[in-house]
Each structure stands twice: as structure tokens, then as C-alpha cells.
MIGUGU-197895 format. One record per residue: residue number from 1; x, y, z of N, C-alpha, C in turn. Coordinates in steps of 0.05 Angstrom, whole numbers, always signed. Layout:
N
(NUM; (X; Y; Z); (X; Y; Z); (X; Y; Z))
...
END
This chain:
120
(1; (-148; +551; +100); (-155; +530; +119); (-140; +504; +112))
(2; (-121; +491; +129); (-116; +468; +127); (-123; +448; +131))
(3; (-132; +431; +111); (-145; +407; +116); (-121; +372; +135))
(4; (-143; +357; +146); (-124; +335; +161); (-128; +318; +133))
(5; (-116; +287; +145); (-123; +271; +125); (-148; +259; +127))
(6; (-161; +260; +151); (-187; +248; +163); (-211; +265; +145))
(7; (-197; +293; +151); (-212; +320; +124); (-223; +303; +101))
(8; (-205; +295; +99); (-199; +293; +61); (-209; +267; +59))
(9; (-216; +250; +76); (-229; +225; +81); (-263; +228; +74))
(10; (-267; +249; +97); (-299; +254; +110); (-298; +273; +77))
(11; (-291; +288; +72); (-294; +300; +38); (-302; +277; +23))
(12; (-280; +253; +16); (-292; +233; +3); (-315; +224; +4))
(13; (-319; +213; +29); (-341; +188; +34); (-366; +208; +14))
(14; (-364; +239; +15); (-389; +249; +14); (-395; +245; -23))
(15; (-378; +234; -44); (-386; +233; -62); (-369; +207; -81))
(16; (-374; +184; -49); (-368; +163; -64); (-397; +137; -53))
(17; (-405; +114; -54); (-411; +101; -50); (-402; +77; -30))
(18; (-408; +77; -2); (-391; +57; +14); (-414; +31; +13))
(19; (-407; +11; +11); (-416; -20; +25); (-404; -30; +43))
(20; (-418; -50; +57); (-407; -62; +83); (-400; -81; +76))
(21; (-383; -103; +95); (-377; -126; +87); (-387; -149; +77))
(22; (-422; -154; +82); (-435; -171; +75); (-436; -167; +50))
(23; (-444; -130; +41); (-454; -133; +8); (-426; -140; -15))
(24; (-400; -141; +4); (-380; -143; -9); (-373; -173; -15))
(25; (-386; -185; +9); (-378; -220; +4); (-390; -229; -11))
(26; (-418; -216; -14); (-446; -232; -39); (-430; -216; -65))
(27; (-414; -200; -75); (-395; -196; -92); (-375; -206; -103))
(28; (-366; -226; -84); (-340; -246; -96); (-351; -257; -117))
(29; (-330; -258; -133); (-338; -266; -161); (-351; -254; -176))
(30; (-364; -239; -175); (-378; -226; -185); (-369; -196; -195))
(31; (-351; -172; -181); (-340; -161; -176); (-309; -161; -189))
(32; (-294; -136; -194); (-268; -141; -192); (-262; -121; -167))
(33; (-250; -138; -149); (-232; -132; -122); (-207; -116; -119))
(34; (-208; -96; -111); (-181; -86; -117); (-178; -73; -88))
(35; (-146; -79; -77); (-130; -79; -54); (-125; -47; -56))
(36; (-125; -36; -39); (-109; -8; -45); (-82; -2; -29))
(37; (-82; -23; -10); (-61; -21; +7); (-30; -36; -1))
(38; (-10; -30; +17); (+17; -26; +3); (+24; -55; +4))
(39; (+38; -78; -19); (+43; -94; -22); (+48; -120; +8))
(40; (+60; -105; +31); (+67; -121; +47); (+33; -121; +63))
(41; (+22; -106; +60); (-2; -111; +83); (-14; -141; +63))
(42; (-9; -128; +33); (-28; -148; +19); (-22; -176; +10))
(43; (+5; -176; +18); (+26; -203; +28); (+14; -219; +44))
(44; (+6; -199; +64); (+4; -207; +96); (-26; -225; +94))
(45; (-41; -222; +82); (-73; -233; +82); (-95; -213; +55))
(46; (-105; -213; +47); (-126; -206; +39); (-148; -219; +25))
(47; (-163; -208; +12); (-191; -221; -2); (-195; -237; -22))
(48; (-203; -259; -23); (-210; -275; -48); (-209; -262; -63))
(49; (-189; -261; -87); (-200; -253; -117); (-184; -225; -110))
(50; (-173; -208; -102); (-163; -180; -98); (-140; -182; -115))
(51; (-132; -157; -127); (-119; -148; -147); (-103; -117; -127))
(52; (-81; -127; -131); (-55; -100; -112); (-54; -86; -122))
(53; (-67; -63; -120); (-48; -32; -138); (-42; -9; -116))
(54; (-28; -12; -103); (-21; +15; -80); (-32; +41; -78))
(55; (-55; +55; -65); (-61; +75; -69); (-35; +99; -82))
(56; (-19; +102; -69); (-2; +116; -77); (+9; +122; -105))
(57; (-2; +95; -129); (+10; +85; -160); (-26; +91; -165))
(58; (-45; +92; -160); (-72; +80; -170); (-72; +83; -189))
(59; (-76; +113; -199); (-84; +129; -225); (-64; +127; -247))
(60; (-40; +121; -241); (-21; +113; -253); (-18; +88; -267))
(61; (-35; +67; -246); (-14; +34; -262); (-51; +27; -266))
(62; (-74; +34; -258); (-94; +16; -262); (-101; +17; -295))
(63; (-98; +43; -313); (-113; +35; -334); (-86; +16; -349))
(64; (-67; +6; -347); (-49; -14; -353); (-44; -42; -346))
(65; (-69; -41; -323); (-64; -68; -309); (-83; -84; -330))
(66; (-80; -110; -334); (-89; -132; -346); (-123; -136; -333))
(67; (-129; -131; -304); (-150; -135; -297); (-172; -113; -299))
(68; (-163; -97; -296); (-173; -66; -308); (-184; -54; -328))
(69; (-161; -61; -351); (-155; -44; -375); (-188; -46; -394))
(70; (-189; -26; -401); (-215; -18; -419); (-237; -34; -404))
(71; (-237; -32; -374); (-268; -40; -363); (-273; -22; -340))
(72; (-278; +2; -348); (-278; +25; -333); (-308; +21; -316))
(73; (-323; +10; -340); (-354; +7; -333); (-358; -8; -318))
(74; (-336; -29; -305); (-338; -53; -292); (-342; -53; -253))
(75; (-357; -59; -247); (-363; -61; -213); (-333; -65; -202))
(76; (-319; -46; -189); (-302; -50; -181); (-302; -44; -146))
(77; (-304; -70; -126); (-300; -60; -96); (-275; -51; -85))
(78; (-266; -30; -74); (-247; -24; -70); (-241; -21; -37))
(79; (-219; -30; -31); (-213; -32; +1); (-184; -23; +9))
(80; (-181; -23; +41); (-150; -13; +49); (-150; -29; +85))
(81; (-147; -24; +96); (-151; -30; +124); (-164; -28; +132))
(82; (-176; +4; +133); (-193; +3; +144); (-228; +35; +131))
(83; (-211; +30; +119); (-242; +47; +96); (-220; +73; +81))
(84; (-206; +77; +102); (-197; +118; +94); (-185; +120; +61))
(85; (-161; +97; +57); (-153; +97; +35); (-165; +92; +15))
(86; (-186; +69; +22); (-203; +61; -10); (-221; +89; -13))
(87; (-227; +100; +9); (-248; +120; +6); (-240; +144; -18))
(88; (-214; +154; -8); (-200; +167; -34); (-186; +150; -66))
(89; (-186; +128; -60); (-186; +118; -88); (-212; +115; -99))
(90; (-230; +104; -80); (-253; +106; -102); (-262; +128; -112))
(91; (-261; +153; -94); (-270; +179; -109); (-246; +188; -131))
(92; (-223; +180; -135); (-202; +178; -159); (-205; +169; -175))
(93; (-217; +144; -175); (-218; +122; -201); (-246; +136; -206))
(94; (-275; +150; -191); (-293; +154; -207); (-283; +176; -223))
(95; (-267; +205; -214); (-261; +217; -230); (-240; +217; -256))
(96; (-234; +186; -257); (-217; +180; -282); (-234; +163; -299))
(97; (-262; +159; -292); (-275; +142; -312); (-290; +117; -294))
(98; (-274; +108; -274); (-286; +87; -265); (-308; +81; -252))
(99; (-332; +93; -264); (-356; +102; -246); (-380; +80; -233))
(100; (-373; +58; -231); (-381; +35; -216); (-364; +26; -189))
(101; (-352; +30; -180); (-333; +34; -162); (-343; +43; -134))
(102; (-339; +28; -120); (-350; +32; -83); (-330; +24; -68))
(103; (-330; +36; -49); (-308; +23; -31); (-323; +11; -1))
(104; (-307; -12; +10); (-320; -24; +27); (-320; -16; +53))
(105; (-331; -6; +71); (-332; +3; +96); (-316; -17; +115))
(106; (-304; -5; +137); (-281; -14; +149); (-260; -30; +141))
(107; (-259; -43; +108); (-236; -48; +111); (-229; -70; +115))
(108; (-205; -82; +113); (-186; -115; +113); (-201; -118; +144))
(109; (-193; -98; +162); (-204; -106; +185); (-217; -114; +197))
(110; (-243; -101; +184); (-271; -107; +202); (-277; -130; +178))
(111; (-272; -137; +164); (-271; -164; +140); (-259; -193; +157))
(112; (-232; -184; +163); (-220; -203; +176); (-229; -208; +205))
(113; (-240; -186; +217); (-253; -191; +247); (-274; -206; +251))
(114; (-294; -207; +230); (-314; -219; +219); (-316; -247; +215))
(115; (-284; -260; +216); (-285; -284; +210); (-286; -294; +183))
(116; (-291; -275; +159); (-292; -272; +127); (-273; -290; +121))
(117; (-268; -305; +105); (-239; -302; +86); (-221; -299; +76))
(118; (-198; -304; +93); (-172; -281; +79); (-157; -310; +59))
(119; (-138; -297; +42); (-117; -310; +32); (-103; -304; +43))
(120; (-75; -309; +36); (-45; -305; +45); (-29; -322; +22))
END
């Protein structure tokens, strides 16, 4: 059976933790934020306090990053556009250790549609 990517999405969500945007804003600061999406989206606007690591590098560059490193235990919200990508990083980073880790439901999008906060 061949799975889609939406598959492998709806697989995730089922053994990760999602929040919505409100429980993610009462998080700022509190939280470490991490972008999952590719440098130019995260150019383009994102979240107070967010930290870039490209889904594509995650498992690769996070236990090396400076914001990361030896705080596996640490609340980490994780986002992309619009949920699909954080959904599989967060179920990545729980199975490398990072087991506080949620990802935010809908995304830069429904964040930014919201009227939230962006940087640039």
C-alpha cells in the first residue's frame, strides 16, 4: 500500500500533541519556538522568538544548534505553514528524545490570519 504525504501527516497527528494558536501565544517566552519551514518562508515573516531549522536538516542540525543542545526535556512549539510539516517533525524530534514537543495547529497561517505577530 502506498502511502500520500497527507497519509503520513494523518499517521502523525495520531501520536503527536497539536495546540492551537492561542495556547501557542500564552507560550511566547516561555517556550522554545522552532520554524520548520525552509529559510525563505522564514525570511518572509515568522514568530516572535522562532529558531530556523528546515524540516528537511531537523534531525540532523537540532542536537547542534546552540538553542537546542542538551535541552531535549525542554517545551519545544513546533510549526510550518500550515500544521503538515511540524506535524512530522514533532513526531521526529519525540522519537530522538525530544519529548515535550507539540506542534501548532494550522500553522504561520492561521497565526498570521489571526492578526498574531509576525517578525520579518
Amino acid at each position: 500500500m502506498t502511502l500520500t504525504p497527507m497519509d503520513l501527516v494523518a499517521q502523525a497527528k495520531q501520536h503527536i500533541t497539536e495546540i492551537n494558536i492561542d495556547d501557542a501565544k500564552n507560550e511566547l517566552g516561555k517556550s522554545m519556538i522552532l520554524d520548520v519551514r525552509e529559510p525563505a518562508e522564514y525570511t518572509a515573516g515568522h514568530l516572535p522568538g522562532a529558531v530556523n531549522i528546515p524540516r528537511g536538516v531537523l534531525e540532523f542540525k537540532i542536537g547542534s544548534h546552540p538553542d537546542f543542545q542538551d535541552r531535549q526535556g525542554g517545551k519545544i512549539i513546533v510549526y510550518c505553514q500550515t500544521g503538515g510539516r511540524s506535524a512530522l517533525a514533532a513526531e521526529a524530534l519525540n522519537k530522538i528524545g525530544y519529548n515535550n514537543t507539540v506542534s501548532m495547529a494550522g500553522g504561520f497561517k492561521a497565526w498570521s490570519d489571526n492578526g498574531n505577530e509576525v517578525k520579518v
